[in-house]
GUSE-873637 format. One record per residue (C-alpha): residue in three letters; x, y, z. Coordinates in Angstrom, 1 decimal, padded with zeros to 4 digits. Each point is the difference from the previous one (the first is absolute). Example, Ala and Ser with C-alpha at 12.3 -4.5 7.8 and 13.67 -1.06 7.14 Angstrom:
// GUSE-873637
rec r:ala, east:012.3, north:-004.5, up:007.8
rec r:ser, east:001.4, north:003.4, up:-000.7
// end
This chain:
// GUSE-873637
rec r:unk, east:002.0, north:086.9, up:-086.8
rec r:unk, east:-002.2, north:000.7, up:003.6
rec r:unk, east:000.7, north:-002.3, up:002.5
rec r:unk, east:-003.7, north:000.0, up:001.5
rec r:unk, east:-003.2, north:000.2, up:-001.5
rec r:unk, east:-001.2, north:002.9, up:001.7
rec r:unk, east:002.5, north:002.1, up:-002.0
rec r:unk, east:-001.8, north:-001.6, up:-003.3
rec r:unk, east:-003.2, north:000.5, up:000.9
rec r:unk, east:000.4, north:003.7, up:001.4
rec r:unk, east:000.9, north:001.3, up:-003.3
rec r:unk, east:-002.1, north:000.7, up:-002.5
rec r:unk, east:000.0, north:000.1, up:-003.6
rec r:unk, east:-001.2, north:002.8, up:-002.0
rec r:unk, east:-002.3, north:-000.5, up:-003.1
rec r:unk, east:-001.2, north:002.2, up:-002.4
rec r:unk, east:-004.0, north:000.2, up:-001.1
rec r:unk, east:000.5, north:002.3, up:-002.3
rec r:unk, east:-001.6, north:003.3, up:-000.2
rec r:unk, east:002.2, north:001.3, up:002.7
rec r:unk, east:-001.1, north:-002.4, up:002.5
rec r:unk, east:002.9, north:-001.9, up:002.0
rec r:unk, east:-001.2, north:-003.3, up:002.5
rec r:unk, east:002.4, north:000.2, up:003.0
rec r:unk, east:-000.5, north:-003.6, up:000.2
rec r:unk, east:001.0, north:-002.0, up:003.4
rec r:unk, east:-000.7, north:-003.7, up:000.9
rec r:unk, east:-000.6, north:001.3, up:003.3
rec r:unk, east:001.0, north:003.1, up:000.6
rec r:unk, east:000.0, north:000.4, up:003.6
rec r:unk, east:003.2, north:-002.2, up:000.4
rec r:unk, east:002.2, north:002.7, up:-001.3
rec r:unk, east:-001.0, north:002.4, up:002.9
rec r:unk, east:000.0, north:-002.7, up:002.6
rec r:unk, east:003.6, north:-001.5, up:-001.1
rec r:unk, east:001.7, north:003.5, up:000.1
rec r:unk, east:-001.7, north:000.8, up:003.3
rec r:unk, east:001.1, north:-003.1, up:001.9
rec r:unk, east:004.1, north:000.4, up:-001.6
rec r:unk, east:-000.4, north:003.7, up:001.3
rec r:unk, east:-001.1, north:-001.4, up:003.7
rec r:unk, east:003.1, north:-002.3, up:-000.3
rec r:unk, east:002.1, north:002.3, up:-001.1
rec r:unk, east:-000.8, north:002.5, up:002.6
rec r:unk, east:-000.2, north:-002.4, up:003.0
rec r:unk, east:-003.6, north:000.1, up:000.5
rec r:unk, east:-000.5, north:-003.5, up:-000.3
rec r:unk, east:002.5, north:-003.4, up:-000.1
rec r:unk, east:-000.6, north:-003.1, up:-001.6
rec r:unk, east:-002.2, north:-002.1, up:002.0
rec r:unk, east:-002.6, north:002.7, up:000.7
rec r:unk, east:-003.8, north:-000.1, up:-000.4
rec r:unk, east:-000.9, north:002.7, up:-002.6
rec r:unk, east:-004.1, north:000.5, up:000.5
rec r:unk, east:-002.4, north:002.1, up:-002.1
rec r:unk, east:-003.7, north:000.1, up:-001.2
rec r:unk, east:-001.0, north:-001.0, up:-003.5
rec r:unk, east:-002.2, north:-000.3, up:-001.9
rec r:unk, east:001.4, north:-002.0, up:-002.9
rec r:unk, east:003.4, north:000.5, up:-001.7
rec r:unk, east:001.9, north:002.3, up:002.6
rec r:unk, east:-000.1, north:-003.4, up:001.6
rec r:unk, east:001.6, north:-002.1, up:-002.7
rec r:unk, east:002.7, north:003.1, up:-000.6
rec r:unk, east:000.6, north:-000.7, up:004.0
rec r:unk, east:000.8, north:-003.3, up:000.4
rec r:unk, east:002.1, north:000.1, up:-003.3
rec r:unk, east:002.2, north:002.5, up:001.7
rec r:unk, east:000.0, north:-001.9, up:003.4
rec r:unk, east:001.1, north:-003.7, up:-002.0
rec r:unk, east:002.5, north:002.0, up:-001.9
rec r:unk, east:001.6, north:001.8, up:003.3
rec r:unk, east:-000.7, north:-002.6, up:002.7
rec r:unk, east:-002.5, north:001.8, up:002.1
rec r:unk, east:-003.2, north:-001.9, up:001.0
rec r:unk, east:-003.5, north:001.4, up:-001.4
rec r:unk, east:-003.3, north:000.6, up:001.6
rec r:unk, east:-003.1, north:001.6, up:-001.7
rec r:unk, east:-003.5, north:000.8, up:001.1
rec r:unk, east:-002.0, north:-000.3, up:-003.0
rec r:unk, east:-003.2, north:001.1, up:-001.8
rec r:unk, east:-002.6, north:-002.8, up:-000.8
rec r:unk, east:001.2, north:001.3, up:-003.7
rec r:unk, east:003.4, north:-002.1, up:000.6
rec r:unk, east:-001.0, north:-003.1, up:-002.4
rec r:unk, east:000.8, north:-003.7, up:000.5
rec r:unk, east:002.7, north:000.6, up:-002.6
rec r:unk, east:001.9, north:002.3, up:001.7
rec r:unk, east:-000.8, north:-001.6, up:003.4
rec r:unk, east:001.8, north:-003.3, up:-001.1
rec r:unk, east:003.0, north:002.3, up:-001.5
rec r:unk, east:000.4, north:002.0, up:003.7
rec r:unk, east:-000.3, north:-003.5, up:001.9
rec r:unk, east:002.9, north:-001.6, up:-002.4
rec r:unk, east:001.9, north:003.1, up:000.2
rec r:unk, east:000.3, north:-000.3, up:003.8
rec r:unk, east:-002.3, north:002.8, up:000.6
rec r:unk, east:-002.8, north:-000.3, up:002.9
rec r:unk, east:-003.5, north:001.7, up:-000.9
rec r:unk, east:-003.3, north:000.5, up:001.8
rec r:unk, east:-002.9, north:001.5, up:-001.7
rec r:unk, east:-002.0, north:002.0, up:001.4
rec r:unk, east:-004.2, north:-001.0, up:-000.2
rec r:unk, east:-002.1, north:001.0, up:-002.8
rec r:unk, east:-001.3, north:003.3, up:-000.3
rec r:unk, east:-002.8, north:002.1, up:-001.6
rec r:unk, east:001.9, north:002.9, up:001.0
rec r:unk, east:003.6, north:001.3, up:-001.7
rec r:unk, east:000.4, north:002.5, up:002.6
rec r:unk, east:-000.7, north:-003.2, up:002.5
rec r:unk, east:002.3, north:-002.4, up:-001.3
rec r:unk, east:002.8, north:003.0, up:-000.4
rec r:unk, east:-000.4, north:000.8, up:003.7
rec r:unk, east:-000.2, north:-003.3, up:001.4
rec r:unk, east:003.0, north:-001.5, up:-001.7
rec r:unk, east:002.0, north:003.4, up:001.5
rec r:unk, east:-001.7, north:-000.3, up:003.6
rec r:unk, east:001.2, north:-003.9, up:-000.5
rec r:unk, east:003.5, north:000.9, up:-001.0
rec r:unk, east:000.3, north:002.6, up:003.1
rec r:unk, east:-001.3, north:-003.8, up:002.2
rec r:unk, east:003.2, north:-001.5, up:-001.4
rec r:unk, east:002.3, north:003.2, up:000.7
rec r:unk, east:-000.9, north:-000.3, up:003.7
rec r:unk, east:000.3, north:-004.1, up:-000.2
rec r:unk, east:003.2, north:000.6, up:-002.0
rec r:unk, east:002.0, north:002.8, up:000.4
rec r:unk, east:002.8, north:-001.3, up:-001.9
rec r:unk, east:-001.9, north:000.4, up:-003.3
rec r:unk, east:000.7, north:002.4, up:-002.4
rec r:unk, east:-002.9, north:001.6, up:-001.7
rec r:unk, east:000.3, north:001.0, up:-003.3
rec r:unk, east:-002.6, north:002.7, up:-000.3
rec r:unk, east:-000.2, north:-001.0, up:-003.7
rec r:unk, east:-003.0, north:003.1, up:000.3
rec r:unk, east:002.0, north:002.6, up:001.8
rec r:unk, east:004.4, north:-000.5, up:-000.3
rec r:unk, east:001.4, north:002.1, up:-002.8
rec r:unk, east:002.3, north:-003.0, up:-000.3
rec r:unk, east:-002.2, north:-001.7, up:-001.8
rec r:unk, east:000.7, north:002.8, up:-003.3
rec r:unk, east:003.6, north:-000.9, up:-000.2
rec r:unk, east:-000.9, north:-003.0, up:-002.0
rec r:unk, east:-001.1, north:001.7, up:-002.8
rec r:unk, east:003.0, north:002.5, up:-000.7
rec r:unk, east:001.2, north:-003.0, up:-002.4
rec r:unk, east:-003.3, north:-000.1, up:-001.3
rec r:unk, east:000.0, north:004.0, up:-000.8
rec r:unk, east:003.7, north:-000.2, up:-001.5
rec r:unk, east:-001.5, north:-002.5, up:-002.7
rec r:unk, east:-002.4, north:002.1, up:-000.8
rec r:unk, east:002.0, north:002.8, up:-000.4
rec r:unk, east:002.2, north:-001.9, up:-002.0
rec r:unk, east:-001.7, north:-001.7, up:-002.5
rec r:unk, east:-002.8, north:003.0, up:-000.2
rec r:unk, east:002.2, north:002.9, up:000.1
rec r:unk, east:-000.2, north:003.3, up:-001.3
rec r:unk, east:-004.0, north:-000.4, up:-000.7
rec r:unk, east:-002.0, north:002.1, up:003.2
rec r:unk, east:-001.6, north:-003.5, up:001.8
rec r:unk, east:-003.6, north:-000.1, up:002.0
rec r:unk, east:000.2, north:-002.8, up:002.4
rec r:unk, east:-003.5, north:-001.6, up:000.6
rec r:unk, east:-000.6, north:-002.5, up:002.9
rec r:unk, east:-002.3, north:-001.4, up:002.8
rec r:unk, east:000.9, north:002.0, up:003.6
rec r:unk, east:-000.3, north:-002.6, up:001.8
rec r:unk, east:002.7, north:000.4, up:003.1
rec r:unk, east:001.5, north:002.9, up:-001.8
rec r:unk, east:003.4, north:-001.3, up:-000.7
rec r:unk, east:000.3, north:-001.2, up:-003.6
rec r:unk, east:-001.3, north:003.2, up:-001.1
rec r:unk, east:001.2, north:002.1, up:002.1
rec r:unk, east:003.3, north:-001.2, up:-000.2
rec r:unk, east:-000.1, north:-000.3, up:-003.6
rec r:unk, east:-000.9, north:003.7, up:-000.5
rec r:unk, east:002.7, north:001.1, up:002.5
rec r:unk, east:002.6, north:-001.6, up:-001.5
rec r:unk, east:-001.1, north:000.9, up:-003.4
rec r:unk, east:-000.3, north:003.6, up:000.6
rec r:unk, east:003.7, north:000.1, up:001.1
rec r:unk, east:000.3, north:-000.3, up:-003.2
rec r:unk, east:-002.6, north:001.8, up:-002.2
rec r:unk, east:-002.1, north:002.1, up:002.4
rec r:unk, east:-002.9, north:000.2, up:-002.6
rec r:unk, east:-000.6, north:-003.8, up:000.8
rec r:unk, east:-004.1, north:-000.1, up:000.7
rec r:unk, east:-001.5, north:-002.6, up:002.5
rec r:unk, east:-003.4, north:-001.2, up:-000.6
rec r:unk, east:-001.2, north:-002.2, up:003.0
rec r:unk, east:-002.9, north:-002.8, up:000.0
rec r:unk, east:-002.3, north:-000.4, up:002.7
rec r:unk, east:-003.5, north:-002.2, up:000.6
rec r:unk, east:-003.0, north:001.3, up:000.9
rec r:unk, east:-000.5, north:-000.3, up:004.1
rec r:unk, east:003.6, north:000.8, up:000.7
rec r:unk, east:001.2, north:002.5, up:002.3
rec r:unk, east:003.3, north:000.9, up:-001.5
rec r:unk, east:-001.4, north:002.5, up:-002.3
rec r:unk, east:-003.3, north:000.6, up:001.7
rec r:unk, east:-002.6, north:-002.8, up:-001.9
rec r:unk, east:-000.9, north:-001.5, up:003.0
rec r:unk, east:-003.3, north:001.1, up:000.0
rec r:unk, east:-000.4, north:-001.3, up:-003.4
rec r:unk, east:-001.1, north:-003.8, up:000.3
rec r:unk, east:001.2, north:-002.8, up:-002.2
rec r:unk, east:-001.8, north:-003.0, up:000.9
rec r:unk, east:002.1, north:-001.7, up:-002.9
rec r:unk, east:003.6, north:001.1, up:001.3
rec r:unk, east:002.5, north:-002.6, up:-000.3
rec r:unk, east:002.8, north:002.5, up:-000.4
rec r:unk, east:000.6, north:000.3, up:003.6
rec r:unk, east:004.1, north:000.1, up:-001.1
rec r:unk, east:-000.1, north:003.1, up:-001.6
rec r:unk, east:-002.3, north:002.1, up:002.9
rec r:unk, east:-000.3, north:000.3, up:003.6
rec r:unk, east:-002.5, north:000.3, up:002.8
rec r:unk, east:002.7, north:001.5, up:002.3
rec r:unk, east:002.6, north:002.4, up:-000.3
rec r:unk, east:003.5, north:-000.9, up:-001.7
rec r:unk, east:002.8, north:001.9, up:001.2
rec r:unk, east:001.9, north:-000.3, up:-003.0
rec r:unk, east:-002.7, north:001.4, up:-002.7
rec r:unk, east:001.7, north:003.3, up:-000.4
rec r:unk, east:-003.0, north:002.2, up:-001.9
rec r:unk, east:001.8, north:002.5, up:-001.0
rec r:unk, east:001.9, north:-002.1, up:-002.5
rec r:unk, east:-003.5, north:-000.8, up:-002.0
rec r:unk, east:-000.6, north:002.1, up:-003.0
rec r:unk, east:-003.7, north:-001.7, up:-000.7
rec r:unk, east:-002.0, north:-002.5, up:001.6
rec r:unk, east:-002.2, north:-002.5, up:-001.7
rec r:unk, east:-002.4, north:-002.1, up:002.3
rec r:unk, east:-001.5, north:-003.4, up:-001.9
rec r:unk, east:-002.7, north:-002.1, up:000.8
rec r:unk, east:000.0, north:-004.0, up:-001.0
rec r:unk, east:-001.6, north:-000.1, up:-002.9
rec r:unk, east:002.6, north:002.7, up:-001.3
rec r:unk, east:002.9, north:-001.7, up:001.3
rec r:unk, east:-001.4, north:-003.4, up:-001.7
rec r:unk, east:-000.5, north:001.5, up:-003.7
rec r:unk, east:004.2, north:001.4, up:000.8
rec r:unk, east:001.0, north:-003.5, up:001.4
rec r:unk, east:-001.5, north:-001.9, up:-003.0
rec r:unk, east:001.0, north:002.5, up:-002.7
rec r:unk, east:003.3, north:000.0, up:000.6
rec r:unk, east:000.0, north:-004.2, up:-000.1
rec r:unk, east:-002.4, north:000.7, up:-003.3
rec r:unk, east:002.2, north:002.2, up:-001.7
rec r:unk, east:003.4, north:000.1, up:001.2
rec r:unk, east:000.1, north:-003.4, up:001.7
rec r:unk, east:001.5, north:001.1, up:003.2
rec r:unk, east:-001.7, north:-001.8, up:002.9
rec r:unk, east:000.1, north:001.7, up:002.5
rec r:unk, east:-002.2, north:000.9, up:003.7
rec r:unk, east:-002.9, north:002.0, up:000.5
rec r:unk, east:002.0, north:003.2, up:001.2
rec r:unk, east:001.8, north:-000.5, up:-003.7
rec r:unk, east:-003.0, north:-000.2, up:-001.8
rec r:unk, east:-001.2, north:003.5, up:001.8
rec r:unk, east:003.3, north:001.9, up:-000.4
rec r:unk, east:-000.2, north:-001.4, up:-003.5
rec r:unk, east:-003.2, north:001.6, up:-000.8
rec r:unk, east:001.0, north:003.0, up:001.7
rec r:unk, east:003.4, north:000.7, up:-001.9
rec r:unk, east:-001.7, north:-000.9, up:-003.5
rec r:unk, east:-002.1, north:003.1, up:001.1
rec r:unk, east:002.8, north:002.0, up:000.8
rec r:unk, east:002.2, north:-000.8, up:-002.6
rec r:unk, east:-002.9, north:001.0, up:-002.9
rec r:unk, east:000.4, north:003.4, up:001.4
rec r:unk, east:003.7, north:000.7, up:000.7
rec r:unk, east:001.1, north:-001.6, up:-003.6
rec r:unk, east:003.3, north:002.1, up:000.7
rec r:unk, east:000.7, north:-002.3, up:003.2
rec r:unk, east:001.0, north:-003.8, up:000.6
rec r:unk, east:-002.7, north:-001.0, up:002.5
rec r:unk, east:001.6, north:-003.0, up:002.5
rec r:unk, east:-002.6, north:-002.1, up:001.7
rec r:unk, east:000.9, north:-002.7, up:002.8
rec r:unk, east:-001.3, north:-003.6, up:-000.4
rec r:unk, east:000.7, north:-001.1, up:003.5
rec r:unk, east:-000.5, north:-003.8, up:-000.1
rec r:unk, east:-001.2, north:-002.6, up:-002.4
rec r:unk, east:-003.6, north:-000.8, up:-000.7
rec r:unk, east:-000.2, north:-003.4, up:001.4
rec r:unk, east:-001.7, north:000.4, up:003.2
rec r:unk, east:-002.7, north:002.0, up:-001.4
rec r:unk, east:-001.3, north:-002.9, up:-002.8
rec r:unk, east:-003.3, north:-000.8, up:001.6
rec r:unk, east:-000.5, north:003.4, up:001.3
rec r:unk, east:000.8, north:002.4, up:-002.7
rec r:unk, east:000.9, north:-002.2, up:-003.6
rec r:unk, east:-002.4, north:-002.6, up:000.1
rec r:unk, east:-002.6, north:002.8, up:-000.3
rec r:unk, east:002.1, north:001.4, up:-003.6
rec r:unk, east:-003.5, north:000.0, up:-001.4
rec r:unk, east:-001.7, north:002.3, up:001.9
rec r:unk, east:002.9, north:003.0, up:-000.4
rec r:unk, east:-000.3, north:002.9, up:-001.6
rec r:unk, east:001.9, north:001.7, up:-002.6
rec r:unk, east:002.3, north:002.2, up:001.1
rec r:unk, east:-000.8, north:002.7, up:-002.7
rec r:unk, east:-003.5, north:000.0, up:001.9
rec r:unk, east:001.2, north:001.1, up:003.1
rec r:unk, east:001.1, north:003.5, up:001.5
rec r:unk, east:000.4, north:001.4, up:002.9
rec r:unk, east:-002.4, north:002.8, up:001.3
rec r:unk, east:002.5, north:003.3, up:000.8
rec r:unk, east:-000.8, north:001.5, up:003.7
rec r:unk, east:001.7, north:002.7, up:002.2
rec r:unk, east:-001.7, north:-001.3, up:003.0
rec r:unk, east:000.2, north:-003.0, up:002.0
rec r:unk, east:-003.7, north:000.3, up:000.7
rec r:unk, east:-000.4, north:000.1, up:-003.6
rec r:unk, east:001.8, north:-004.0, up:-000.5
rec r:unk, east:-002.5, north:-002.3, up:-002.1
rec r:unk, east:000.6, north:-003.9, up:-001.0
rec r:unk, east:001.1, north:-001.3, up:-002.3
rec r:unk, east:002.7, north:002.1, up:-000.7
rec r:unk, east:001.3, north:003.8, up:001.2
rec r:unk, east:002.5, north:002.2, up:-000.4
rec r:unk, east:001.9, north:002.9, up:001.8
rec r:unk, east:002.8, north:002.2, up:-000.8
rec r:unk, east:001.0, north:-000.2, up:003.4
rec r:unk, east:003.4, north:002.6, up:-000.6
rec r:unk, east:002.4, north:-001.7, up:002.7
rec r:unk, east:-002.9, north:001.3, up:003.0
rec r:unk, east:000.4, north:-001.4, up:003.6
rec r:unk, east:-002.2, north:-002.9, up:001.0
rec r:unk, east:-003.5, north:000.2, up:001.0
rec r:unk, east:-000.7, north:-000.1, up:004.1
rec r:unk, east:-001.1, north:-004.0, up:-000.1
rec r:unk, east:004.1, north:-000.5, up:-001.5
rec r:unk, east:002.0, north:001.4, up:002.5
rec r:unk, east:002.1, north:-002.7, up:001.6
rec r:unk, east:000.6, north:000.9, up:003.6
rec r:unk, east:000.9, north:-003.2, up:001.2
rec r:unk, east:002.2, north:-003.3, up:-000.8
// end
């Protein structure tokens, strides 16, 4: 029996679609890697109860962190994206966490940099915060070693290909590391948008792009690149069609990134038939109703879609590309240099 919620809704259940296709299914996944990274700040003496814990979010890194703060007595403050959703506002304010988001933007790479500039205001205001770094502390992977031991364990001995959106690098990351302690031969397919920097799509616009969560327009210092096997970058309308055919057909309702890692996996998996192919659903669909399931009608069929193969990042396309990207370093625009 857990004896707080953030334990229940950091693991996730397994579920097989058949065909070699496994759903890594979370209810929001991010609370697994922020509940194991505030025990290990305990545990080491980096921070006490009582303490502000203070990080940028855009959406359910948020949620993770005030589960973790109400379950160890710290006090939670997050500067938000205008993606945070009266939902998930009224959960942080109930919760005890404080939020300010920060004003619209146009611009991903705006709203990115603002909200950091903004948490650097509250660093000098506050230097008794602790910020998280959710983007650039390796302590957010330790989270998902449990994670990776279920896997192995109820997967084991077929060869696995984890697929999932990049995002700030650790669930994949993480996941891969800890699976390849195991079985070295463990493949990582990431999942990027169009217009992110992480894998070099930024000059590829997506006036559509609503998968913020899954890209960047700054660097992240804990993408490690040379963990990625292949890279798959999505547009909208291809991360729609996933989102709606896994509902459709599997009735798993899950988030935009889900639908995309969805589509890409199915692709995978149709090609390495020797292989169980592991995709992450990050979060639940809810949030995403009026934006991505009320439009079902316009999807596509997934059998319709495909992704154009290139060896170049000048060569990247909407709606969909792929790149055997063989574990490479990042591109110059990925580097992180700085906190």
């Amino acid at each position: 029996m857990d004896d707080h919620v953030c334990e229940t809704i950091g693991r996730p259940d397994l579920i097989d679609l058949g065909g070699g296709l496994v759903c890594l299914r979370f209810e929001s996944m991010k609370v697994a890697s922020a509940t194991a990274a505030v025990r290990h700040l305990l545990e080491t003496g980096a921070v006490e109860p009582g303490d502000t814990l203070m990080d940028s979010s855009s959406g359910i890194y948020a949620y993770g962190l005030a589960l973790a703060c109400h379950r160890y007595g710290l006090r939670c403050h997050i500067v938000g994206s205008t993606t945070v959703d009266e939902g998930l506002r009224v959960q942080l304010a109930v919760l005890g966490a404080t939020l300010e988001q920060v004003p619209p933007s146009d611009s991903l790479r705006f709203d990115q940099s603002r909200r950091v500039r903004r948490i650097r205001e509250l660093l000098r205001e506050h230097p008794d915060y602790h910020w998280m770094r959710q983007y650039h502390d390796s302590v957010h992977y330790l989270g998902y070693r449990a994670v990776a031991d279920q896997i192995a364990k109820e997967l084991d001995p077929a060869p696995l290909t984890v697929v999932g959106g990049v995002g700030s690098g650790a669930s994949t990351g993480a996941l891969a590391t800890y699976l390849r302690e195991r079985a070295p031969d463990t493949a990582l397919v990431g999942v990027q948008p169009f217009g992110s920097v992480t894998f070099g799509s930024d000059a590829v616009a997506d006036r559509d792009i609503i998968i913020a969560g899954i890209g960047s327009s700054i660097p992240f210092g804990n993408v490690d690149h040379t963990l990625y096997d292949v890279v798959h970058w999505l547009g909208f309308e291809a991360a729609l069609a996933g989102s709606v055919d896994l509902l459709r057909r599997h009735a798993v309702f899950a988030g935009l990134s889900s639908g995309a890692a969805y589509l890409v996996a199915r692709w995978e998996a149709e090609r390495s038939p020797e292989r169980r192919t592991v995709f992450v659903a990050a979060d639940t669909g809810h949030r995403y109703v009026d934006t991505v399931f009320a439009r079902h009608a316009e999807a596509a069929a997934p059998e319709d879609l495909g992704p154009a193969a290139v060896t170049d990042l000048s060569r990247l396309s909407r709606p969909w590309s792929r790149m055997e990207w063989g574990r490479a370093a990042p591109p110059p625009q990925a580097v992180h240099t700085e906190g």
